[in-house]
C-alpha positions, 0 to 999 in steps of 0.5 A: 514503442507500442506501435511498432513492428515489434515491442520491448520487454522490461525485465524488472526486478520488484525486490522482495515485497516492501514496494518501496524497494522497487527502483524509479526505472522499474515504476517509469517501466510499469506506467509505460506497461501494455502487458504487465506479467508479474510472479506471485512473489512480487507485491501487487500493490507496484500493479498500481503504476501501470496503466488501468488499460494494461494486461496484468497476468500473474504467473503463479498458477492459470486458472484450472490451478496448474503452474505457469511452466517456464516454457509457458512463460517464455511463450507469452513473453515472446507473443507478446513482444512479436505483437508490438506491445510494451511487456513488463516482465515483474519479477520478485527480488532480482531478475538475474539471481536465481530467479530464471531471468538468464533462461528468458533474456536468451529467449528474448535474444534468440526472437530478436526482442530488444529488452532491457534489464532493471535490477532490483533489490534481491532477496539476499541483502534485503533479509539481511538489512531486514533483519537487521543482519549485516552480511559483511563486517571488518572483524566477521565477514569478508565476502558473501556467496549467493547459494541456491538451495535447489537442486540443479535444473539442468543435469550437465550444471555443476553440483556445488562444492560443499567443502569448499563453500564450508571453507568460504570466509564470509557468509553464507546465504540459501535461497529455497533452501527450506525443503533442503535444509537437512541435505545442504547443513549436513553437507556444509557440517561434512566439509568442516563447518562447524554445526555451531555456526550461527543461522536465521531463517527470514521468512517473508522478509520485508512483509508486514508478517516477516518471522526471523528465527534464530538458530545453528547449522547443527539444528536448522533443518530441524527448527524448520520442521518443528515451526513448520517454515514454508517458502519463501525464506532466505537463510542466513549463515555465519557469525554475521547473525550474532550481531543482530539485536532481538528485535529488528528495526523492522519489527520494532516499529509499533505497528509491525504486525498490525493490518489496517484497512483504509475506507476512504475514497480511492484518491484520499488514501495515499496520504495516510497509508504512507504513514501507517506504512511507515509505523509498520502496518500492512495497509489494505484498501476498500473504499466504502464510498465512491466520490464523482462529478454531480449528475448536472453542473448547472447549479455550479455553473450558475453559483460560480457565475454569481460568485460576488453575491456571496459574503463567504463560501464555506467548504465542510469537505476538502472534495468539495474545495476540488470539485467546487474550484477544479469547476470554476477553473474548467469554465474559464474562471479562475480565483479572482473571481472569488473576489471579496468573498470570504471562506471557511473550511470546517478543518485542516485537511479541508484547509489545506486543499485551499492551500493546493489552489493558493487559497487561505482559509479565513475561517477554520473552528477550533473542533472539526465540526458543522457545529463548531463552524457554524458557531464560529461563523455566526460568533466572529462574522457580520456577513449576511449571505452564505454559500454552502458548498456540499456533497450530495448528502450529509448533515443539514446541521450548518445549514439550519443553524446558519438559516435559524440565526436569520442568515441567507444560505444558499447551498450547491451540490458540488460532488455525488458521495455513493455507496461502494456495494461489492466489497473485495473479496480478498478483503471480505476473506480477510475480515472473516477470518478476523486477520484485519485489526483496524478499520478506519471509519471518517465518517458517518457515510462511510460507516453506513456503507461498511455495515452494508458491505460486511454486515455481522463480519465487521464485529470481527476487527475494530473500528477506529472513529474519527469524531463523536458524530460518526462515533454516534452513527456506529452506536445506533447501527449497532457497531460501537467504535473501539477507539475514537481520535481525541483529535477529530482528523486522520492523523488523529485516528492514527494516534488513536490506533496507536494508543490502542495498540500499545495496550493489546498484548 
């Protein structure tokens, strides 16, 4: 579509920041994306499906600090359609319901633009679920009404009918009704609603830091004032809200609240974040290492022509099992080359790396580490030769321990493990202000890099090791561990974050 006369909008609606709540259509949108302009109120952590190539303008405020005006908006939005480019137009919750969809779909129509129109889920109903809300029920609820808090934007719209929404059987729910609380309850109170109607406002509803506030129509502008509530909010009226327990599922989730950054390199995160997700932690991303192809494959190429020499190829990374095999399939080989050899891997995750390539390891230690290899491979194998697959730096304990036993090891750098040196400076800001609660630390590599991206500002945030030998790194760079897996993998750290969290008030 890029390439002809004149492009395509999508409009897509983002849903009200949990990214899972974005549709399949609108993330098979984004990773077709030339252009990507997204509101504020839209996760940025959906800019990760569309192409690295693409424009991605946020339509919050240009950089003199002025707010994109919405004739701006359909300006760009039209120049770059008439350019033949791919637009995804990113908008919070919704693209139709109150959020000005109407105004540029018309703008669209009147250039000739083809679009098309991707709903998503709005504001409303996810506060509500969010909250643990239900809009409708059989003895309480029969109709919900979609109300906008703000004052009209044109002046021939109609004003609304107070009285009559007073009267309205079902449930209320104000969008951008924060700074109007006191003109629209007053008014609703006017028409005959009683001021004991039951409210919650949902602040940030979906967002790892969501505030529900229970209250009356009587008291809300007033609640809104003394807590200091800001937008965005979704405000829900009726006796629907009497029926939410104290503490949503939401909230309830044990690590609701909590923000936790993921250090690992950028592919290896995805696993693990999903899961943090799942407990309820906002997940940040700031890779202290980078992980990249060695600077010369000759040494691979030469192993991986030699294969059969070997008696077991032993993988202490699962970088290493994609590097290593990724490489042998590049040049033409593929597994049977592996032959009779043997392989170790040092834990599971490693191991199941093997599984992706349709390998089982023979050799996996009880606890996940060189030591611990190297003593099963010694203490259960009569093989005499050993390749050692690594990364370009890193502990030489497996090696020295095979070697000091009269074994032959050879070693191949299959991949380069490098130092990230600018952290984010939206998650540098973060950790200064102490607003992060755990950083994750698998490894010793890892820990020396996050020391030099943040120096003195990580004792602002607790560190969660994955095992002794990292445990020990930290010690001696000055950065004790708060807590350290029992179980020396990434499921071990999350149990151990867990553990901890239960205990900090």
């Amino acid at each position: 579509m890029g390439n002809t006369t004149v492009g395509i909008v999508f409009l897509v609606g983002a849903g009200p920041g949990d990214p899972g709540l974005i549709t399949l259509r609108g993330v098979e949108c984004l990773r077709q994306a030339e252009v990507v302009l997204y509101d504020a109120l839209a996760n940025p952590d959906l800019l990760q499906f569309a192409p690295d190539t693409a424009v991605k303008i946020c339509l919050d405020r240009h950089e003199s600090g002025a707010p994109w005006s919405l004739e701006e908006i359909l300006e760009s939005l039209v120049r770059h359609a008439l350019a033949g480019r791919v637009v995804v137009r990113l908008k919070g919750g919704d693209p139709t319901v109150f959020g000005r969809g109407g105004e540029e779909i018309e703008a669209l129509r009147a250039a000739g633009i083809p679009y098309e129109i991707i709903p998503g889920v709005t504001a409303a109903f996810a506060a509500a679920a969010y909250a643990d809300i239900p809009v409708t029920h059989g003895m309480h609820s029969s109709a919900v009404a979609l109300v906008t808090g703000q004052q009209p934007h044109r002046q021939q719209a109609e004003a609304l009918d107070y009285a009559a929404l007073a009267g309205f059987p079902g449930t209320l729910v104000f969008y951008m009704g924060t700074n109007s609380a006191k003109v629209w309850s007053e008014a609703l109170i006017r028409g005959g609603k009683p001021a004991t109607t039951p409210v919650a406002v949902v602040h940030r509803c979906s967002w790892n830091d969501q505030k529900v506030v229970r209250c009356t129509l009587g008291d809300v502008a007033e609640v809104i004032e003394k807590l200091d509530l800001r937008p965005p909010t979704v405000i829900i009226v009726g006796h629907v809200v009497d029926l939410a327990p104290d503490i949503s599922w939401f909230a309830a989730r044990p690590l609701f609240g909590k923000r936790i950054l993921l250090t690992r390199p950028e592919r290896q995160n995805a696993q693990i974040a999903t899961r943090l997700r799942e407990l309820g932690a906002e997940v940040l991303v700031q890779p202290a290492i980078a992980i990249t192809p060695p600077a010369d494959w000759q040494p691979v190429d030469q192993v991986l022509q030699a294969l059969d020499r070997y008696d077991w190829i032993v993988f202490s990374s699962a970088n290493g099992v994609r590097f290593f095999l990724d490489r042998l399939e590049a040049i033409r080989g593929d597994m049977r080359r592996l032959g009779r050899t043997r392989i170790a891997a040092i834990g599971p995750g490693t191991a199941d790396e093997l599984s992706r390539y349709h390998l089982r390891a023979d050799l996996v230690p009880d606890a996940f580490r060189a030591e611990a290899l190297a003593d099963a491979l010694l203490h259960e194998t009569s093989g005499q030769s050993f390749l050692l697959v690594r990364a370009s730096r890193g502990r030489e304990v497996l090696a020295e321990q095979l070697a000091a036993a009269g074994k032959r090891v050879e070693q191949v750098v299959a991949y380069q493990s490098i130092d990230v040196t600018e952290p984010d400076p939206g998650v540098l800001e973060a950790m200064a202000a102490g607003k992060i609660d755990w950083v994750t630390v698998s490894s010793s590599a890892i820990a020396q890099s996050l020391v030099k991206l943040f120096g003195e500002t990580l004792h602002r945030t607790r560190l969660v090791s994955i095992s002794p030998v990292t445990s020990a790194t930290l010690n001696a760079l000055g950065f004790p561990p708060n807590v350290e897996a029992a179980r020396y993998t990434i499921d071990g750290m999350i149990e151990a974050i867990l553990s901890a969290s239960a205990k900090i008030p």
